[in-house]
C-alpha positions as CSV (number, residue, x, y, z in Angstrom):
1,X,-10.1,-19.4,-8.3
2,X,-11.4,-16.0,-8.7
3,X,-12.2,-13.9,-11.6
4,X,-11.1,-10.6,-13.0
5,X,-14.1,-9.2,-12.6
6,X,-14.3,-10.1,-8.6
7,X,-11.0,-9.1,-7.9
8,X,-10.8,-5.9,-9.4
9,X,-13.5,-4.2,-8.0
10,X,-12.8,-0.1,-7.6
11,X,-9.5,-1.0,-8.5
12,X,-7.7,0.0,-12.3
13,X,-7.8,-3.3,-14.1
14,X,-5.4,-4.6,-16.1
15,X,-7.0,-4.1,-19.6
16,X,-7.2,-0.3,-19.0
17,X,-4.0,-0.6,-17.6
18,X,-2.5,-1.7,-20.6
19,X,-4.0,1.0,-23.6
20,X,-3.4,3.6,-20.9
21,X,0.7,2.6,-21.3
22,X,0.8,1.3,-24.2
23,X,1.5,4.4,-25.9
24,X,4.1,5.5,-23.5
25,X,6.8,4.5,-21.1
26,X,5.9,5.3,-18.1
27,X,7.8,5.5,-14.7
28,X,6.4,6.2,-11.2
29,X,4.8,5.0,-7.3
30,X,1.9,3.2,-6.6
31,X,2.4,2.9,-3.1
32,X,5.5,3.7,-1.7
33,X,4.3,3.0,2.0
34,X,5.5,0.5,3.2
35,X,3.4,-1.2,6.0
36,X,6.3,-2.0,8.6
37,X,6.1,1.0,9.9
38,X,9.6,2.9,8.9
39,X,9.3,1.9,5.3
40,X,12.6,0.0,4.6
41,X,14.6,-2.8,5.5
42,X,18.4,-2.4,7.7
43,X,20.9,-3.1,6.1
44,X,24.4,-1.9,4.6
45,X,23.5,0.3,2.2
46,X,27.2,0.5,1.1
47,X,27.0,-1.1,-2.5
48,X,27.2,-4.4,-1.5
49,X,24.7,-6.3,-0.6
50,X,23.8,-6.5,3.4
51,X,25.1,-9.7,5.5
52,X,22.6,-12.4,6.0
53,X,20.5,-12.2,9.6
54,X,20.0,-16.0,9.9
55,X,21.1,-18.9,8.5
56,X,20.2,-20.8,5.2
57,X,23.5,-21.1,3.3
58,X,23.8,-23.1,-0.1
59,X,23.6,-26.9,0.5
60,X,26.6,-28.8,-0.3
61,X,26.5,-29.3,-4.1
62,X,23.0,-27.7,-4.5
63,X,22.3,-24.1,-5.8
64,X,21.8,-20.9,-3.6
65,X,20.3,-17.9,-5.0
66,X,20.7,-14.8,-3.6
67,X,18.5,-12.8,-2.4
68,X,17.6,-9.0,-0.9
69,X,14.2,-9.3,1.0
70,X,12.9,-7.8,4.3
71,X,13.8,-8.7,7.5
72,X,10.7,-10.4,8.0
73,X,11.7,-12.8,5.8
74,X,15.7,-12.7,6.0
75,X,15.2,-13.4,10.2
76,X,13.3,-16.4,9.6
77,X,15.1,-17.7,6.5
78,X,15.6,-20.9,6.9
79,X,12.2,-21.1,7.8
80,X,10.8,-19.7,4.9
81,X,13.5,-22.2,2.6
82,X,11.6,-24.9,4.7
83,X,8.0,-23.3,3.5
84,X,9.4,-23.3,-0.1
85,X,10.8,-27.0,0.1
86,X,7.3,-27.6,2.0
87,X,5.4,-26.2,-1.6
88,X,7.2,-27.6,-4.2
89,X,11.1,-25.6,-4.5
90,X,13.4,-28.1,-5.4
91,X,15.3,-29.3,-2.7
92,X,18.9,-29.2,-3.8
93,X,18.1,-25.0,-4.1
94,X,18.6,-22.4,-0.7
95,X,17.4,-18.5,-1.0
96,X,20.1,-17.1,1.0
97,X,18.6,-13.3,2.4
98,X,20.5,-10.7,2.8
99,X,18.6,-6.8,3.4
100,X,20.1,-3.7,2.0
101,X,19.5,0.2,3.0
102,X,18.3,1.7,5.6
103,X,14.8,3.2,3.8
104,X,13.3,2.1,0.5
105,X,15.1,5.0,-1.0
106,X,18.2,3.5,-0.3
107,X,17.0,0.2,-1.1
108,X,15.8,2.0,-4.9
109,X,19.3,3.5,-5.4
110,X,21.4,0.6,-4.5
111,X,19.3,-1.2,-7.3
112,X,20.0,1.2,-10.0
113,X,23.5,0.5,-9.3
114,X,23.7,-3.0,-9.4
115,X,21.3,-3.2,-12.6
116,X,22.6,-0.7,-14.2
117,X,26.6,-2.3,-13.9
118,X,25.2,-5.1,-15.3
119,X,26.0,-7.6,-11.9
120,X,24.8,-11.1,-12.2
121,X,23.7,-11.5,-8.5
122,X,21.6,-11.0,-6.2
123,X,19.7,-13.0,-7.9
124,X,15.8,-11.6,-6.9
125,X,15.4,-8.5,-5.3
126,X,12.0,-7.4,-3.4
127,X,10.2,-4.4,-4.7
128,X,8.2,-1.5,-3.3
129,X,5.2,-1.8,-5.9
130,X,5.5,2.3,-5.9
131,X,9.0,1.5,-7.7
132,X,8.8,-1.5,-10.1
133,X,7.7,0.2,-12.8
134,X,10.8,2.5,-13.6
135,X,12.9,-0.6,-13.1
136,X,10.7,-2.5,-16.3
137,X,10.6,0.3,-18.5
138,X,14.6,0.8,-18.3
139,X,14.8,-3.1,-18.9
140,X,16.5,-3.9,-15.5
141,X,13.7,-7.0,-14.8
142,X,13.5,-9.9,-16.1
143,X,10.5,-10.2,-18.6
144,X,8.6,-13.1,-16.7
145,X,6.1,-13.9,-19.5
146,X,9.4,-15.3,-21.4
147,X,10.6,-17.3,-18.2
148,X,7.5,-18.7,-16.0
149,X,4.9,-21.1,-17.4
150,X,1.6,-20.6,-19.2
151,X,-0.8,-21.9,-16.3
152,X,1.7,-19.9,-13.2
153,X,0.9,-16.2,-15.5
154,X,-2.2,-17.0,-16.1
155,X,-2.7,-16.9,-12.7
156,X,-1.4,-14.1,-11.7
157,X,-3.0,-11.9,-14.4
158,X,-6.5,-13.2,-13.3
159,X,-6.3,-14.6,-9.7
160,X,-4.1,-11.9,-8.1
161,X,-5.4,-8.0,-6.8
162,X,-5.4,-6.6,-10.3
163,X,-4.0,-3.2,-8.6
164,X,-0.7,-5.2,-7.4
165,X,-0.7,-6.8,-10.5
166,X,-0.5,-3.4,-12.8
167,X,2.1,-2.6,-10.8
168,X,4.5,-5.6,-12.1
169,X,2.9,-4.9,-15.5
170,X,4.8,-3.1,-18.5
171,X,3.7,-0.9,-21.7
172,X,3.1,-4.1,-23.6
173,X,0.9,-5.6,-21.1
174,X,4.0,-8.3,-20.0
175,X,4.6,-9.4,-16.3
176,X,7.6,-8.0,-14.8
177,X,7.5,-8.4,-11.4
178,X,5.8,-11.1,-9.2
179,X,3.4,-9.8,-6.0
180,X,4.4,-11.1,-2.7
181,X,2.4,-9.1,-0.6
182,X,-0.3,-6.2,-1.0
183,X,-0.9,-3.9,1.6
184,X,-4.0,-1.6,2.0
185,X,-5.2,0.1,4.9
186,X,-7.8,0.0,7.5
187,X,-9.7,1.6,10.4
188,X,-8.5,-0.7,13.3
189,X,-10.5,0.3,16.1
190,X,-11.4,-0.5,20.3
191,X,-14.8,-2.7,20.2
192,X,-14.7,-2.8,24.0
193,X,-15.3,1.0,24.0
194,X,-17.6,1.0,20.9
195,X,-19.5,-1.6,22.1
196,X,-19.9,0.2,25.8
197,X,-20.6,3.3,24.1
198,X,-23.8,1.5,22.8
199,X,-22.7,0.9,18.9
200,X,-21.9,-2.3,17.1
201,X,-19.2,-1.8,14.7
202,X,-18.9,-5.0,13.5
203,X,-21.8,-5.2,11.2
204,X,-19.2,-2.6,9.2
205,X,-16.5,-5.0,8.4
206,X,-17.1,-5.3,5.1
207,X,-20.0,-2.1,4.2
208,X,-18.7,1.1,5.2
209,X,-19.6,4.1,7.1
210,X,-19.6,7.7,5.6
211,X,-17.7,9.9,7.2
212,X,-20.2,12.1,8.7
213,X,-21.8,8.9,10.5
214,X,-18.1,7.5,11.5
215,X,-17.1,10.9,12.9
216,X,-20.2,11.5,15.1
217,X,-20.3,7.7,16.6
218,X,-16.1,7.7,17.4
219,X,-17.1,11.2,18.7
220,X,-19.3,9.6,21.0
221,X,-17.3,6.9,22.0
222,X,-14.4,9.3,22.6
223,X,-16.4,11.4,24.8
224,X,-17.7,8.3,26.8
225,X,-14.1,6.8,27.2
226,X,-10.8,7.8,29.4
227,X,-9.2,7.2,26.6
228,X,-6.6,10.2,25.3
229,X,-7.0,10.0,21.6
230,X,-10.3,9.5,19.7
231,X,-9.0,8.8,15.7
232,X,-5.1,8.6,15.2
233,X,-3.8,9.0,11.7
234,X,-1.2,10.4,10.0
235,X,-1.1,14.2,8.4
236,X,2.6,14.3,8.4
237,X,4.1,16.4,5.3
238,X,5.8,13.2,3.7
239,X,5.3,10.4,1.3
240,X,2.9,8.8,3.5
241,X,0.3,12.2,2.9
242,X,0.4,12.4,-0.4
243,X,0.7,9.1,-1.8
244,X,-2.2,7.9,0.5
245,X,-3.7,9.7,3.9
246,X,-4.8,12.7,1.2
247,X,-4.7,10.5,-1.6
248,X,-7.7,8.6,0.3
249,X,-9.6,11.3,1.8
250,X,-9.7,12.9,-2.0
251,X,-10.9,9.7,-3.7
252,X,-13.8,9.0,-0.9
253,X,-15.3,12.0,-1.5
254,X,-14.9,11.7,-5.4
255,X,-11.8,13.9,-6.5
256,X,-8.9,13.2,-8.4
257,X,-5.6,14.2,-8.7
258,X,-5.8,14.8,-12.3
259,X,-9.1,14.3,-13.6
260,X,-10.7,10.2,-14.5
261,X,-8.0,8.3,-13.1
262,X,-9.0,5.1,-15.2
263,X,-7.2,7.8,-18.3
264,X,-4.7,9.5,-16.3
265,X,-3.0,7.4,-13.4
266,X,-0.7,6.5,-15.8
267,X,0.2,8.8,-18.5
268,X,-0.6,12.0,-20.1
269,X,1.7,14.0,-18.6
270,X,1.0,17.4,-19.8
271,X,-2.2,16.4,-21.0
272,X,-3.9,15.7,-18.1
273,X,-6.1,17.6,-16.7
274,X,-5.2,18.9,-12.7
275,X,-8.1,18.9,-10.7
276,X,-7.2,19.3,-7.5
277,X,-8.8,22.8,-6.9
278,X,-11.9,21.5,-7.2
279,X,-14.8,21.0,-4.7
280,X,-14.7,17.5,-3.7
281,X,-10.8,17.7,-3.3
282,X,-11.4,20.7,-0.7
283,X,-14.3,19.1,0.6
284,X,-12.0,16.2,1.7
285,X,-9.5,18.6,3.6
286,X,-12.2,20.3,4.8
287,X,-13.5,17.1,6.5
288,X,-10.1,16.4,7.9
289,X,-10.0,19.8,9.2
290,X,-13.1,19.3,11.0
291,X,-11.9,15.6,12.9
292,X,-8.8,17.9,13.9
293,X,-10.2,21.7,14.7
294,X,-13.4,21.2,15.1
295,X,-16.6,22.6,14.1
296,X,-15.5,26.4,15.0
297,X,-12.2,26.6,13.0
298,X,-12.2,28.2,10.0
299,X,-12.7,25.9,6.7
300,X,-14.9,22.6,8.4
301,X,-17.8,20.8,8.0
302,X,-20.7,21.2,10.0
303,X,-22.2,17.9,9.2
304,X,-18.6,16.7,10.5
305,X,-18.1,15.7,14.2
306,X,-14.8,17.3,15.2
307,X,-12.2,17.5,17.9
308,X,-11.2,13.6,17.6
309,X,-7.7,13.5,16.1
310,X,-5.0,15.9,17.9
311,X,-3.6,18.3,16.7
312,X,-0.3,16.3,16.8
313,X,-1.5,14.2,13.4
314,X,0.1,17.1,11.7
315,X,3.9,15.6,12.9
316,X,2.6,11.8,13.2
317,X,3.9,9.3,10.9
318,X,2.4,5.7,10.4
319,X,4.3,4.7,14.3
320,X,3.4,7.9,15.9
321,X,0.1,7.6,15.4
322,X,0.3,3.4,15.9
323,X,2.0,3.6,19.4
324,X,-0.9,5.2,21.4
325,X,-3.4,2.9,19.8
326,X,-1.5,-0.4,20.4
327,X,-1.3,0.9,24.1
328,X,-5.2,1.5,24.3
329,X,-4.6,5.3,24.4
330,X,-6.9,6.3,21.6
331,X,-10.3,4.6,20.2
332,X,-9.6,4.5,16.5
333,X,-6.7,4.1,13.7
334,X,-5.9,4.2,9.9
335,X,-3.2,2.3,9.4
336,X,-1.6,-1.0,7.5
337,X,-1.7,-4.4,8.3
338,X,1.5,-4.8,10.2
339,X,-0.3,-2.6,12.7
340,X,-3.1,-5.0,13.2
341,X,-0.7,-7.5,13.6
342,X,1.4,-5.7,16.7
343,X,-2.2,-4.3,18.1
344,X,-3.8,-7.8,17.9
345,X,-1.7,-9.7,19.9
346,X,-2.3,-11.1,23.1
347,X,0.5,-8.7,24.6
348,X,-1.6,-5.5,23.9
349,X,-5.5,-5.3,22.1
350,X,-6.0,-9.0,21.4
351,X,-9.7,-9.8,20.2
352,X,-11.0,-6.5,21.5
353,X,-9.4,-5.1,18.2
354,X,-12.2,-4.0,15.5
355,X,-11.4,-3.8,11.8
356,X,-13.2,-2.3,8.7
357,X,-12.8,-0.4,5.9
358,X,-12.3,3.2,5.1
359,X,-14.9,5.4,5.7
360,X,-16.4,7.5,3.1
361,X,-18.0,11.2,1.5
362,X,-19.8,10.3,-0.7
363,X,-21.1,6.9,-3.1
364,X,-19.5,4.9,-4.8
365,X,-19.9,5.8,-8.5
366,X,-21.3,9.2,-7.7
367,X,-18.0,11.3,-7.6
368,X,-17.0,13.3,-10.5
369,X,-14.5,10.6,-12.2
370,X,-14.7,7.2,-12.5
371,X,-13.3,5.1,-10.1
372,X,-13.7,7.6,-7.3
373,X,-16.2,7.8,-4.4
374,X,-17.2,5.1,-1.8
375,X,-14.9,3.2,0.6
376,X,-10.9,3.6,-1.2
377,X,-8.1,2.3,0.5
378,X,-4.3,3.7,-0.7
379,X,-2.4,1.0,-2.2
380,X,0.5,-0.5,-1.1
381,X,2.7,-3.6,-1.1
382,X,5.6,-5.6,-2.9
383,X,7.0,-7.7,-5.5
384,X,9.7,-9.8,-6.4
385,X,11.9,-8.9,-9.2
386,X,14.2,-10.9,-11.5
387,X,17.1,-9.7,-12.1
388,X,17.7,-10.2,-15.5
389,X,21.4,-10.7,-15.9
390,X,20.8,-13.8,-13.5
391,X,22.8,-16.5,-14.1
392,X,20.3,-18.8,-11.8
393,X,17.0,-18.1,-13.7
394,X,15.4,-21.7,-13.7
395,X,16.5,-22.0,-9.8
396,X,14.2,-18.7,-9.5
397,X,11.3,-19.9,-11.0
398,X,11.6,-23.2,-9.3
399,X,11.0,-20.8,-6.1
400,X,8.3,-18.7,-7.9
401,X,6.4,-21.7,-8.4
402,X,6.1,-22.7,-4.8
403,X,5.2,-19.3,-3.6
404,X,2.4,-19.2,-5.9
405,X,0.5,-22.4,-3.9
406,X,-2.0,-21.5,-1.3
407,X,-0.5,-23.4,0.9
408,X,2.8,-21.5,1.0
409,X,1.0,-18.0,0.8
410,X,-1.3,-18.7,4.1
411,X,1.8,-20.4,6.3
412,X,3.9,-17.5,4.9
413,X,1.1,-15.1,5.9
414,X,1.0,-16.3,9.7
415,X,4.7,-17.1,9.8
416,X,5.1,-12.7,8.5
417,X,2.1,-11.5,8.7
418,X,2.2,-10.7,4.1
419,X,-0.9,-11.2,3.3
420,X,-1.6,-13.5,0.5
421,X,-1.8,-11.9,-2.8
422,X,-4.6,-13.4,-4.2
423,X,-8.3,-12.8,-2.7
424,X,-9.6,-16.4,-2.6
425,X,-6.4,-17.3,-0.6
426,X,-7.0,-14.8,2.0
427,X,-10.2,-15.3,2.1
428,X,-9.2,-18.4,3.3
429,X,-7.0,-17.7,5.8
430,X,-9.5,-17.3,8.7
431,X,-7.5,-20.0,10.6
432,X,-4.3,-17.6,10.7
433,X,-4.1,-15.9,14.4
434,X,-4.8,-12.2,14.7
435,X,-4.6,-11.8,10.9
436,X,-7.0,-14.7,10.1
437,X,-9.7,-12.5,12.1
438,X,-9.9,-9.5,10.0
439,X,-9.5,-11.1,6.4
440,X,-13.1,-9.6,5.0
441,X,-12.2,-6.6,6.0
442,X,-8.7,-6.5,4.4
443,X,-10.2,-8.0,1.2
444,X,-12.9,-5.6,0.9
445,X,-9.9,-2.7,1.3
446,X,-8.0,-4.7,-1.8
447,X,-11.0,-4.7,-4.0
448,X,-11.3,-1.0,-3.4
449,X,-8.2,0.1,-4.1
450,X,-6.7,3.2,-5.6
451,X,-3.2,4.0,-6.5
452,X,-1.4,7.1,-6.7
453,X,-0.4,8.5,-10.2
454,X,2.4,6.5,-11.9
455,X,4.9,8.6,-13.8
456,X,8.1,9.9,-14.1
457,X,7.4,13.1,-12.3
458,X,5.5,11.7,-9.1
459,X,8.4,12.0,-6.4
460,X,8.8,15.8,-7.3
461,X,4.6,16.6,-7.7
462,X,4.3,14.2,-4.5
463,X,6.5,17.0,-2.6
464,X,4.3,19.9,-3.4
465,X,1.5,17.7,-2.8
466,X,2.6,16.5,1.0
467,X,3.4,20.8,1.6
468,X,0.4,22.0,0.6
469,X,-2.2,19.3,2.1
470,X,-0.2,19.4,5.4
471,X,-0.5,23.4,4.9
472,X,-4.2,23.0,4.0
473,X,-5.0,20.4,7.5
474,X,-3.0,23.1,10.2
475,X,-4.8,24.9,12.1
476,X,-5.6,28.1,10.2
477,X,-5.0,26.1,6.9
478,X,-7.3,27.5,3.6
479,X,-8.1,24.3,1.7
480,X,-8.9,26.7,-1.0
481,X,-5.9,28.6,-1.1
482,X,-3.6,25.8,-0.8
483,X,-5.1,23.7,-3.8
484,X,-5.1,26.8,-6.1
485,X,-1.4,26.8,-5.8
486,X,-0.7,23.3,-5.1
487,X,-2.9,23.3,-9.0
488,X,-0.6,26.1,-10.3
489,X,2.7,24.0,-9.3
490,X,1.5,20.8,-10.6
491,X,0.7,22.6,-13.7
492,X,4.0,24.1,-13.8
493,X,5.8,20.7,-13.4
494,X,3.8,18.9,-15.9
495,X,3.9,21.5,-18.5
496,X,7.8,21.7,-17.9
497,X,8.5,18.0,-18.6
498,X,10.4,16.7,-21.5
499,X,9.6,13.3,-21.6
């Protein structure tokens, strides 16, 4: 198994994570994007919970526990019972799936309902690791440090990505939530036009390029291809900007949203210190300004190749800016896994798809925070939550058990396309089509994670955050301008909180 210290890497880890809570309850996102593209499951959404999409009902005389998941997993159900089964689930238990809600917001109110009434079922519930923590701290999930074996949390608290895992993890350092599935971004890229362009890309997979040298190479490729689009992302004013697109470019070039985010991810509201007027933070959007507008626009980078990413990034969300790529339309991508998966197959990019990590400004370890600088990859990804007024408690940690094995987590990983929570498990999976190909790459982005801050007041700073970086990236944005006042709202909003 791995260690904490290899699977933690840029990452918070979980001993910070715990004094920087401790003092407080805190309430917020980590990732909030989800990787399948519209960020939710269907569903009813109607306070009840959604009608099951395949079969596995209860066995006669057994026990079924119910269960909201994705539709990844709630198509392929009895499948996925089978995989359970396979690892160790007893065999007189079903996980009926139902899905709920059309986004994850509607997914995160219908759970505040149902918790808060005080209803015995469903039984589990899956949950968007930008989410999980307001549910612990409110005591709506079961405390699984009182439920699950020794040698099963032990596991998770050392084997697991320690940035999923202090997203399950309360003020007290307890584990609330179990990770299913992390999900960190990538630069999925053409090697059939990099390589006839004259560059190997490869030799990248797992040590990244600065941004100055990726721009300038993908600028040549672009210009040497009949492709339409050179680098596709996603500068749309929404979740997906703040929380990570931004989030990213401000952390490779070694900014913070308010000051050392080992101190101040977490808590300190009103203590904290806002730094997002400062120079590496504009730098970043000045960067991004210069992939967009070029060189000549106002507010670039002249060590920045420009003119790859359209103009229409400012509109794109994660599909928008996935479609063209899939299609072989554009050279280069950030996106999630689930896009590697769909551009991967056989159907559209196949092997000629390239992975590797973010690229980045400047060192890592030489930004002005710790934590910040080098290759940083927004995190994202999901748990499962207990609920705790379960009445089927043993049943659920029968099932918790079996989706801990390796075994369950690499079948489960080509069977969905989750990738397995814990490094040495993916690491592993090299035999799993498409997504057994890129697993270095998708490691490396794990160990080099970075989250977005986790409090109470994220969802409304994250909306003057999206407005002002999507202000800051249009053409005729003022980096400058725009982070002075995005720095006077945030200020604003964390002085006015009464917490």
């Amino acid at each position: 198994m791995t260690d904490e210290s290899s699977t933690s890497g840029r990452s918070i880890d979980r001993r910070r994570f715990i004094r920087a809570v401790g003092a407080t309850g805190v309430a917020g996102g980590l990732a909030g994007c989800s990787g399948n593209g519209d960020g939710g499951d269907g569903g009813s959404g109607d306070g009840s919970t959604g009608t099951s999409t395949s079969g596995g009902g209860g066995s006669s005389g057994g026990t079924t526990v119910e269960m909201i998941a994705h539709d990844e997993w709630a198509n392929v159900q009895q499948e996925v019972n089978d995989l359970l089964h396979k690892y160790g689930m007893s065999e007189d238990i079903t996980i009926e799936m139902n899905t709920v809600g059309q986004t994850t917001d509607d997914q995160q109110s219908q759970y505040r309902q149902w918790l808060s009434a005080g209803r015995t079922t469903p039984d589990i519930m899956i949950f968007d690791s930008g989410w999980t923590i307001p549910f612990l701290v409110r005591d709506q999930l079961l405390n699984l440090e009182e439920a699950l074996p020794q040698d099963l949390l032990d596991r998770v608290h050392n084997d697991y990505f320690q940035a999923s895992v202090n997203s399950a993890t309360g003020p007290n350092g307890d584990l609330y939530a179990f990770p299913i599935y992390p999900d960190f971004p990538t630069i999925q890229y053409r090697k059939d036009l990099v390589q006839d362009a004259g560059y190997d890309w490869e030799q990248y997979a797992t040590d990244p390029m600065t941004w100055e040298q990726f721009s300038a190479e993908l600028k040549d490729v672009y210009q040497q291809s009949d492709v339409e689009y050179g680098f596709n992302t996603q500068h749309i004013a929404a979740e997906q900007l703040s929380c990570c697109v931004f989030n990213e470019y401000l952390t490779t070039y070694g900014g913070a949203f308010f000051g050392n985010p080992e101190e101040n991810l977490y808590q300190n509201i009103g203590e904290r210190p806002v730094t997002v007027d400062e120079e590496p933070v504009i730098k970043s959007l000045e960067m991004a300004r210069t992939l967009v507008h070029g060189n000549d626009a106002s507010h670039t980078l002249d060590n920045i190749a420009g003119n790859i990413s359209p103009e229409a990034v400012a509109q794109w969300d994660v599909e928008g800016a996935r479609a063209p790529f899939t299609s072989g339309n554009a050279v280069a991508l950030r996106n999630w896994p689930y896009s590697i998966a769909i551009s991967g197959s056989e159907d559209n990019l196949g092997e000629t798809q390239g992975v590797m990590p973010m690229p980045y400004g400047v060192p890592e370890g030489e930004g002005n925070y710790p934590g910040t600088g080098g290759s940083t990859a927004a995190l994202g990804g999901w748990h499962v939550g207990v609920n705790p007024n379960s009445e089927k408690v043993d049943s659920v940690v029968s099932m918790l058990q079996a989706m801990q094995k390796p075994g369950f987590m690499k079948e489960n990983f080509g069977l969905t396309g989750w990738m397995p929570p814990v490094q040495e498990v993916l690491a592993d999976s090299t035999d799993v089509p498409i997504m057994g190909r890129y697993v270095d790459s998708l490691a490396y982005a794990g160990e080099h994670s970075i989250a977005r801050p986790v409090t109470v007041l994220w969802p409304q700073e994250a909306d003057a955050i999206e407005q002002s970086a999507n202000s800051a990236l249009q053409s005729g944005g003022n980096p400058t301008e725009e982070m002075n006042q995005l720095a006077d709202r945030l200020t604003a909003i964390e002085n006015n909180f009464e917490g």
